[in-house]
C-alpha positions as CSV (number, residue, x, y, z in Angstrom):
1,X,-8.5,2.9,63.9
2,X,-5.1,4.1,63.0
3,X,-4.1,6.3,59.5
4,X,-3.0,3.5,57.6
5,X,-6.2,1.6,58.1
6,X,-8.1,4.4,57.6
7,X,-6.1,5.5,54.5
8,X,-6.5,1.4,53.1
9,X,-10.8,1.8,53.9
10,X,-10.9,4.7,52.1
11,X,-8.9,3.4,49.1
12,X,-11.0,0.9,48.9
13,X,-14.5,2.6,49.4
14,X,-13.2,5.4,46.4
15,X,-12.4,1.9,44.6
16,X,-16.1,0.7,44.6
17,X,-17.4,4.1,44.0
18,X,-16.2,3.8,40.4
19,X,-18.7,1.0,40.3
20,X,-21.5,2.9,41.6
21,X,-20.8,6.0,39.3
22,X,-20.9,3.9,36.6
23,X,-23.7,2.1,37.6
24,X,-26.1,5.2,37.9
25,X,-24.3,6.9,34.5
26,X,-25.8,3.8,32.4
27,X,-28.9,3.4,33.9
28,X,-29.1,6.9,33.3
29,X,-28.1,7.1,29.7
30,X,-29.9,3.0,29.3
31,X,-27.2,1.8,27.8
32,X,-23.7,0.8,29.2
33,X,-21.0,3.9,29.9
34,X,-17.8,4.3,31.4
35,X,-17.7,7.9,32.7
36,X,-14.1,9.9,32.8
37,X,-15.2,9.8,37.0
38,X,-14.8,5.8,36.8
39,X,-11.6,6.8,36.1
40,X,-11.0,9.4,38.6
41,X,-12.1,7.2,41.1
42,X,-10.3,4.1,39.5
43,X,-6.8,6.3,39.8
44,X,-7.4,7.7,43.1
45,X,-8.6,4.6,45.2
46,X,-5.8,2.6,43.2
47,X,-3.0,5.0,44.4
48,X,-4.4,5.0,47.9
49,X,-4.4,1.3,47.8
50,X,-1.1,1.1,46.4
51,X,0.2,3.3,49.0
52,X,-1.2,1.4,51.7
53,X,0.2,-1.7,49.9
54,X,3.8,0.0,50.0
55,X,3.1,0.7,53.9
56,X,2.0,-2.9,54.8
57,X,5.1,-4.3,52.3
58,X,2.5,-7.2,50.5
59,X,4.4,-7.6,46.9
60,X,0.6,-8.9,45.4
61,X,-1.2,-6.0,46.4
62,X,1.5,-3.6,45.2
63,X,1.7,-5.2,41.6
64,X,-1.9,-5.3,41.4
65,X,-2.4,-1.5,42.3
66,X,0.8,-0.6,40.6
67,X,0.0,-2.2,37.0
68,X,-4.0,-0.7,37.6
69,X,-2.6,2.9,37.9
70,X,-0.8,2.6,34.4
71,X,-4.2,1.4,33.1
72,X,-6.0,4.5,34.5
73,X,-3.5,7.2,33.8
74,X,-3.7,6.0,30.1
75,X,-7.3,6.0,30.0
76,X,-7.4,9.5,30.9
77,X,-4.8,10.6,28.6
78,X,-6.3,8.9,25.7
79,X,-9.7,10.5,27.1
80,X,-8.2,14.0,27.0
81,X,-6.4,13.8,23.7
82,X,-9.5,12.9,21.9
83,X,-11.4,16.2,23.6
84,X,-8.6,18.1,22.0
85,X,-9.0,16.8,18.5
């Protein structure tokens, strides 16, 4: 298995662990949650992805991760300014 490939399976395995962190936080807490790791994981598989989408030049997949990155970011940053007030 080359980098890239191994760079894309990672991506995508730090993608579903944001489902699985998730997952175990609610069942957890019995109700549903979306843990600042969801979006940890969210921004750091989606930038993998996106660069492996860059590498392998497929416009779809580069959107996609591109527009989810935005999404994450500004989770965080609304996250992080309510913790300050």
């Amino acid at each position: 298995m080359n980098g890239w490939l191994l760079l894309g399976f990672s991506g995508q395995v730090c993608f579903f662990m944001r489902f699985l962190v998730q997952w175990v936080v609610s069942e957890r807490q019995k109700k549903s949650v979306i843990p600042i790791y969801f979006w940890y994981l969210s921004l750091a598989g989606g930038l993998m992805l996106l660069i492996y989408a860059i590498h392998i030049r497929d416009p779809v997949f580069i959107l996609g991760q591109s527009c989810g990155a935005f999404i994450y970011v500004r989770n965080l940053m609304f996250i992080y300014r309510e913790r300050r007030h």
